[in-house]
C-alpha positions in Angstrom: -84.6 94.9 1.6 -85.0 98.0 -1.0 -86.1 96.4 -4.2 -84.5 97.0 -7.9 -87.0 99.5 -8.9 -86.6 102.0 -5.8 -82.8 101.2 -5.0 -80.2 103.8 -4.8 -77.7 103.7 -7.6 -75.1 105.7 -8.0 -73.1 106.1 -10.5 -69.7 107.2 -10.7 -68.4 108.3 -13.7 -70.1 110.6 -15.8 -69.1 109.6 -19.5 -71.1 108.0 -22.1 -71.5 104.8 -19.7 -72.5 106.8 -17.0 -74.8 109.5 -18.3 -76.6 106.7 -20.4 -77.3 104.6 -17.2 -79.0 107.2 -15.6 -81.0 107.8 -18.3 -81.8 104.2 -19.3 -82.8 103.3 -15.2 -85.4 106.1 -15.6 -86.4 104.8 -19.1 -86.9 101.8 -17.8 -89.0 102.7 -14.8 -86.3 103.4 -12.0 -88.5 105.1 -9.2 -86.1 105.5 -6.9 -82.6 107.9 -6.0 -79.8 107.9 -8.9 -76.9 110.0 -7.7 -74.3 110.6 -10.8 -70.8 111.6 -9.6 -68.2 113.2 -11.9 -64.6 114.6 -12.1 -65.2 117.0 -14.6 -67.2 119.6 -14.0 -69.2 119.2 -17.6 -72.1 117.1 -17.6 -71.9 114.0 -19.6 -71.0 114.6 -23.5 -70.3 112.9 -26.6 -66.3 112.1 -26.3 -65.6 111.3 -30.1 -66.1 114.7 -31.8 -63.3 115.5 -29.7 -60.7 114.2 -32.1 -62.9 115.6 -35.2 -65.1 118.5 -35.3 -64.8 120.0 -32.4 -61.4 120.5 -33.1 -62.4 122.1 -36.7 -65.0 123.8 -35.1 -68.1 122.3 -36.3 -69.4 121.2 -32.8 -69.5 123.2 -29.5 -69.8 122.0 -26.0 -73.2 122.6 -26.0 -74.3 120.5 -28.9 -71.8 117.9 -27.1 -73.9 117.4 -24.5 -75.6 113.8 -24.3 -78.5 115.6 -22.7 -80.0 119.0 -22.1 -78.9 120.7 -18.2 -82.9 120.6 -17.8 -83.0 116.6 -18.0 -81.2 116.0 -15.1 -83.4 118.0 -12.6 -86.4 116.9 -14.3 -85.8 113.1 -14.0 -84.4 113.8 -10.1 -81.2 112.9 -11.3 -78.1 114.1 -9.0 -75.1 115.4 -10.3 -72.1 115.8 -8.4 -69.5 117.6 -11.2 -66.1 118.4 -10.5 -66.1 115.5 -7.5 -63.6 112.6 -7.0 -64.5 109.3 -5.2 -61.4 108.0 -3.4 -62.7 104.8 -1.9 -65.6 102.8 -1.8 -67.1 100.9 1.4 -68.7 97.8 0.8 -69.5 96.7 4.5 -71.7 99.7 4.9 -72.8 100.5 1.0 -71.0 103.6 0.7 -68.1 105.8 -1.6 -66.4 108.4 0.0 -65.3 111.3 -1.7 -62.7 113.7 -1.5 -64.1 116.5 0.3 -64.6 114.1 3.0 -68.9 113.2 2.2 -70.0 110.2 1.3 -73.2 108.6 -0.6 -75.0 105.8 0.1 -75.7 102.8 -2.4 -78.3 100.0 -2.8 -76.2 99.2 -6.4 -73.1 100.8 -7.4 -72.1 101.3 -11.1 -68.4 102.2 -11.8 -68.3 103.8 -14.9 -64.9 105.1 -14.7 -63.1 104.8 -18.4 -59.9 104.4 -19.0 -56.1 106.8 -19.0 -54.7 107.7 -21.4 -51.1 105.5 -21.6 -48.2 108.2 -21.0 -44.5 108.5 -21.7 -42.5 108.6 -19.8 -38.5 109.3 -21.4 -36.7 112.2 -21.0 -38.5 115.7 -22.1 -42.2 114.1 -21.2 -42.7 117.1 -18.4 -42.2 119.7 -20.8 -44.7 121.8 -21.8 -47.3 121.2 -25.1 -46.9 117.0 -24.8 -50.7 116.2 -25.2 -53.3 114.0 -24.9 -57.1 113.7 -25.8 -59.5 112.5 -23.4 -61.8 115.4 -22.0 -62.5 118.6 -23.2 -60.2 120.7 -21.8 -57.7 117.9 -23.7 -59.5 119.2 -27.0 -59.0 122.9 -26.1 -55.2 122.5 -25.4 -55.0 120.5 -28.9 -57.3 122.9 -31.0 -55.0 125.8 -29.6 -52.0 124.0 -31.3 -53.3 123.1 -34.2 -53.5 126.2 -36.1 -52.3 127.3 -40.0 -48.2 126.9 -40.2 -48.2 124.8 -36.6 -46.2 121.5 -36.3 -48.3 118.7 -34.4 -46.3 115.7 -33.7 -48.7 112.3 -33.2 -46.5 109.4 -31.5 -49.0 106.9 -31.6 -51.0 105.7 -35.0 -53.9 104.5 -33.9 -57.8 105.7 -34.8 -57.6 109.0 -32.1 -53.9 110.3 -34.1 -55.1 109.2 -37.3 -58.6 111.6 -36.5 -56.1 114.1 -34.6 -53.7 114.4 -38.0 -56.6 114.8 -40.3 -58.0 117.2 -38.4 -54.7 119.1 -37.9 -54.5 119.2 -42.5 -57.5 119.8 -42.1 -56.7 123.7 -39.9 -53.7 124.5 -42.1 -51.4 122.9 -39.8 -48.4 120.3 -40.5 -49.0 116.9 -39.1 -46.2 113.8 -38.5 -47.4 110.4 -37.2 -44.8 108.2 -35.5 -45.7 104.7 -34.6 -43.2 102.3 -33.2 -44.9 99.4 -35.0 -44.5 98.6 -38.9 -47.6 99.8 -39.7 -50.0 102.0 -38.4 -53.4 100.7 -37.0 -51.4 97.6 -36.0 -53.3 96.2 -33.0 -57.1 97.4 -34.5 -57.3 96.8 -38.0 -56.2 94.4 -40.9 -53.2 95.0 -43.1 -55.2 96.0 -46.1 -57.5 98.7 -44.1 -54.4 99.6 -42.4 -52.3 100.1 -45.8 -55.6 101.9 -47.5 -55.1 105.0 -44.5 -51.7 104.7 -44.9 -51.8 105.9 -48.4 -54.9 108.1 -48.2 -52.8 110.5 -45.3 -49.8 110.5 -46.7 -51.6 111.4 -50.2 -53.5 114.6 -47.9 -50.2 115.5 -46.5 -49.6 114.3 -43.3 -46.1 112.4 -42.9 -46.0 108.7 -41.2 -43.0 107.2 -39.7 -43.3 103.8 -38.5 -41.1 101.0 -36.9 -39.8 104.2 -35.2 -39.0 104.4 -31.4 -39.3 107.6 -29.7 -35.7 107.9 -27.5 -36.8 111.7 -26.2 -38.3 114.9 -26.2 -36.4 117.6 -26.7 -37.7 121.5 -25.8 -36.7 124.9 -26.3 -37.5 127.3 -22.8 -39.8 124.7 -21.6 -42.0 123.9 -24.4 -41.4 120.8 -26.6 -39.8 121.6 -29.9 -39.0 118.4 -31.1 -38.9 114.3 -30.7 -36.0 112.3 -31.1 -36.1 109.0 -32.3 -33.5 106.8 -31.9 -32.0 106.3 -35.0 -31.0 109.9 -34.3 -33.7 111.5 -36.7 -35.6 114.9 -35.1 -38.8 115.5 -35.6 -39.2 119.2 -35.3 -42.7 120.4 -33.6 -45.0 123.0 -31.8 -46.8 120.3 -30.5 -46.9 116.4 -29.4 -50.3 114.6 -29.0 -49.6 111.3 -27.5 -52.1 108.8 -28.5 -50.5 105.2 -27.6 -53.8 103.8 -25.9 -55.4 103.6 -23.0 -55.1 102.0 -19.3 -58.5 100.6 -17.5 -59.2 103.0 -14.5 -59.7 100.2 -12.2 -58.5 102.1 -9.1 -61.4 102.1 -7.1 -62.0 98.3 -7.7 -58.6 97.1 -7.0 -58.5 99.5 -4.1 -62.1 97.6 -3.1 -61.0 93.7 -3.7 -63.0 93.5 -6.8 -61.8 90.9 -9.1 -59.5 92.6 -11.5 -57.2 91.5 -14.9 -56.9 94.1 -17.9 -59.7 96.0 -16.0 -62.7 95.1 -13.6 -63.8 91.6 -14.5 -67.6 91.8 -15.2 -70.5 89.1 -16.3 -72.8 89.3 -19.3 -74.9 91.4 -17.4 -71.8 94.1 -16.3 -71.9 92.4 -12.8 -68.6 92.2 -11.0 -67.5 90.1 -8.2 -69.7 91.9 -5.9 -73.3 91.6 -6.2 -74.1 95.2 -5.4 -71.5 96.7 -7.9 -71.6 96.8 -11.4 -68.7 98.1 -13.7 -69.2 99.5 -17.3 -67.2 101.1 -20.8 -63.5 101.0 -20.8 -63.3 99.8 -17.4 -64.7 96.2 -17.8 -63.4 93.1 -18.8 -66.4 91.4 -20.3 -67.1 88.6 -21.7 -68.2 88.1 -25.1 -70.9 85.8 -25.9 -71.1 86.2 -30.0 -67.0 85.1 -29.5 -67.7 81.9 -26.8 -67.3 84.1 -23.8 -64.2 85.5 -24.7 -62.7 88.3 -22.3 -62.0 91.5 -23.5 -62.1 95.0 -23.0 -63.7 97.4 -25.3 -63.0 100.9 -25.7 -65.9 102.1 -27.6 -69.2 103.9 -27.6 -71.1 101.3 -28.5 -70.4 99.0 -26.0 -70.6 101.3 -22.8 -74.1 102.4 -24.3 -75.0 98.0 -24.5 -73.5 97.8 -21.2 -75.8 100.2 -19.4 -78.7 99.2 -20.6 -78.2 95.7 -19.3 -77.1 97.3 -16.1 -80.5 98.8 -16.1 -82.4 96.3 -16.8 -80.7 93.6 -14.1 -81.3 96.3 -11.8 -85.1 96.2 -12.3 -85.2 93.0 -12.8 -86.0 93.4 -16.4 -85.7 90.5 -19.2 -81.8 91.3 -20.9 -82.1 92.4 -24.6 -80.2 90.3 -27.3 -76.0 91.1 -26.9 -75.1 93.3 -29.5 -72.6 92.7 -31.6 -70.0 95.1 -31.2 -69.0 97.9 -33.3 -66.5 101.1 -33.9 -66.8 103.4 -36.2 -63.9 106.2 -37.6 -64.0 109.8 -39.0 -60.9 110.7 -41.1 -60.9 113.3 -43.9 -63.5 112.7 -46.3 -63.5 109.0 -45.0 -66.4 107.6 -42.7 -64.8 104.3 -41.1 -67.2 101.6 -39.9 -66.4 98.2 -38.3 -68.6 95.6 -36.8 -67.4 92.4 -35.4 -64.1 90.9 -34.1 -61.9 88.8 -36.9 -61.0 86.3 -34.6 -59.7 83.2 -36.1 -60.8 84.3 -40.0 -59.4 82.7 -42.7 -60.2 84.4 -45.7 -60.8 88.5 -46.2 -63.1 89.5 -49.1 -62.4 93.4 -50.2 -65.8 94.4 -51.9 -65.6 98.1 -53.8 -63.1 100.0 -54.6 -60.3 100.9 -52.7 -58.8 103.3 -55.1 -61.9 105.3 -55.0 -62.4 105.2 -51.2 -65.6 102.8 -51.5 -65.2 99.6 -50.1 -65.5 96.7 -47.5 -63.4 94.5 -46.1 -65.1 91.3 -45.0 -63.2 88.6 -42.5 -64.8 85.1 -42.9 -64.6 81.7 -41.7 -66.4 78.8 -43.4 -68.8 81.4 -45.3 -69.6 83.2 -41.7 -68.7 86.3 -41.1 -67.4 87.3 -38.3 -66.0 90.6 -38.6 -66.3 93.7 -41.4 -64.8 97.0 -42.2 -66.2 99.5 -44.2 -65.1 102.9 -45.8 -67.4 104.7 -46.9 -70.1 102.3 -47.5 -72.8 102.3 -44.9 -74.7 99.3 -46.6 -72.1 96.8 -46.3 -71.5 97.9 -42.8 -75.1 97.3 -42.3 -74.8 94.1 -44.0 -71.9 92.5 -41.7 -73.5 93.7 -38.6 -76.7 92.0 -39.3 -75.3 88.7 -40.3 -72.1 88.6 -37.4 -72.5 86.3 -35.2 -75.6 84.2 -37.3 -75.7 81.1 -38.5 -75.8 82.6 -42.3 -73.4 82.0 -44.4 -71.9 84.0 -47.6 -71.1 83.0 -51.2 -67.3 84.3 -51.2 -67.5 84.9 -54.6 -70.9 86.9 -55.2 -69.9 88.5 -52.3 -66.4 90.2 -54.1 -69.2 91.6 -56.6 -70.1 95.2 -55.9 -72.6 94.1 -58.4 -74.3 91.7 -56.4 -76.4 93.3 -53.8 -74.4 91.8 -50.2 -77.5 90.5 -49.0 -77.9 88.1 -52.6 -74.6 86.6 -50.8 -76.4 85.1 -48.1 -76.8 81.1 -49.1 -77.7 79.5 -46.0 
């Protein structure tokens, strides 16, 4: 039997999860055949600066890139760009492929992501309804966002909020429409939440909430505007739909993996089959830092932690400690940072000042801290993410003082 360290992997999906695996197995001493498999035809890039400055123009696809075109042929690395995997094989070891080929695997990692969550009411087939998820999304949306244009955001979470600062940002108009009372309902406290709600509005951009979107009106095939159902019309050259995300769990349904919100995984990525491993968007994982909690995480962060633990159970490698997780936000002038999950907090701490866009937000219970989020100040951020998921605990009150360096706080 082919051991870890000469296996074929392959590796389909070639987003942050899956161009970091193949880099980590090599890292980590992986000797043997890595094939990476891709629908896009670009090579594995950095997917925030999407919403941010690529759109302004302050990155290009080339400086995207996770990796140089070079690396790949130098570490014998196979890419397989612009390809689709239909179906996967687990008697004989093997994905097939649209064009009708198929490759082998010793371990499979399914690195797949998520979808983007579409509309679907009347109007959502007409022409400029966005989304952001690949570049060619970003090209579509930097095309609309030019000076005197109208972009339309249904959807307030972080990827509108970044879309309609970037939109100001290019001279164009921006209106955010979120069906819930608030924006950043489901990702952030009411405080952080209110904070962006007033910094936007303050920089132009218009926010309807509690607002339900009834249709999508057009003019000669293009959108033009969106209808609410209280009858209100939202005039636009543009719609960017940003109202989350669905696990891409095709493949591993389709395969009999063990699926919920996405493909159930281990602490070490593995699913129900010992062979595959699934990573990123696409797995439910548990948590350890939160008692084995399942959840899925769409950040960065965590398909980055993932595949490195994938690597290392590969090779047979001791596991690193489990990170804890963490987010982070670009909006304006405003550098969001979060580390943790506030499950079950009972009391928030807001260190800074709010009213001059320095500040945390700390989420504690009995003097731990489980969760923080911080604008525009890296140290605290620092500060939380060291001491989540610890046994320290935090003076509330010394901790409310800017004064009082956050690591003072600590009192057992």
């Amino acid at each position: 039997m082919t051991d870890g360290k000469t296996a074929r992997v392959v590796v389909v999906g070639a987003g942050h999860g899956g161009g970091n695996m193949v880099s980590f197995l090599r890292q980590a001493g992986h000797e043997g055949a890595i094939v990476l498999i891709g629908a896009e035809t670009a090579p594995p890039y950095h997917r925030p600066p999407l919403s941010k400055a690529y759109l302004k123009g302050e990155a290009t696809e080339e400086s995207l890139k996770l990796r140089a075109d070079s690396f790949y042929a130098e570490k014998n690395i196979t890419l397989r760009l612009g390809e689709t995997v239909t179906g996967i094989d687990r008697k004989n070891r093997r994905v097939l492929l649209r064009d009708g080929s198929e490759e082998a695997y010793d371990k499979l990692v399914l690195a797949t992501g998520s979808t983007p969550r579409r509309l679907t009411i009347p109007g959502s087939d007409l022409a400029g309804i966005l989304e952001l998820r690949h570049l060619d999304d970003a090209e579509a949306l930097k095309a609309a966002i030019g000076p005197a244009q109208r972009l339309a955001v249904i959807g307030g979470g972080y990827i509108g909020l970044e879309a309609a600062a970037s939109a100001i940002s290019l001279g164009a108009s921006a209106t955010i429409i979120e069906r819930e009372s608030r924006i950043l309902a489901r990702v952030a406290c009411e405080q952080l939440a209110s904070f962006f709600d007033g910094y936007h509005r303050a920089k132009g951009v218009e926010i309807i909430t509690g607002a339900h979107v009834e249709r999508l009106e057009g003019k000669h095939g293009r959108i033009s505007a969106v209808v609410l159902a209280d009858g209100r019309s939202i005039p636009c050259d543009a719609a960017l739909v940003g109202i989350g995300g669905i696990p891409s769990d095709e493949l591993g349904r389709a395969a009999g993996l063990d699926c919920e919100n996405g493909i159930v995984v281990d602490e070490n990525a593995r699913t129900s089959d010992p062979d595959i491993y699934a990573i990123g968007d696409v797995a439910w994982r548990p948590m350890p830092l939160y008692g084995g909690r399942m959840f899925r995480l769409e950040s960065v962060p965590n398909a980055i932690e993932q595949a490195r633990r994938v690597a290392h159970d590969i090779l047979g490698l001791p596991q690193p400690a489990h990170e804890v997780p963490w987010f982070w936000s670009d909006q304006f002038d405003l550098k969001l940072q979060i580390a943790g999950v506030p499950f079950d907090a009972e009391q928030l701490i807001v260190r800074g000042a709010p009213d001059q866009g320095r500040f945390a937000i700390f989420h504690l219970r009995d003097g731990h801290v489980l969760a923080v989020e911080a604008v525009n100040s890296a140290k605290d951020f620092l500060f939380g993410r060291s001491v989540v998921g610890t046994d320290k605990r935090v003076d509330p009150v010394r901790l409310a003082d800017p004064e009082v360096p956050a690591k003072e706080t600590v009192i057992g």
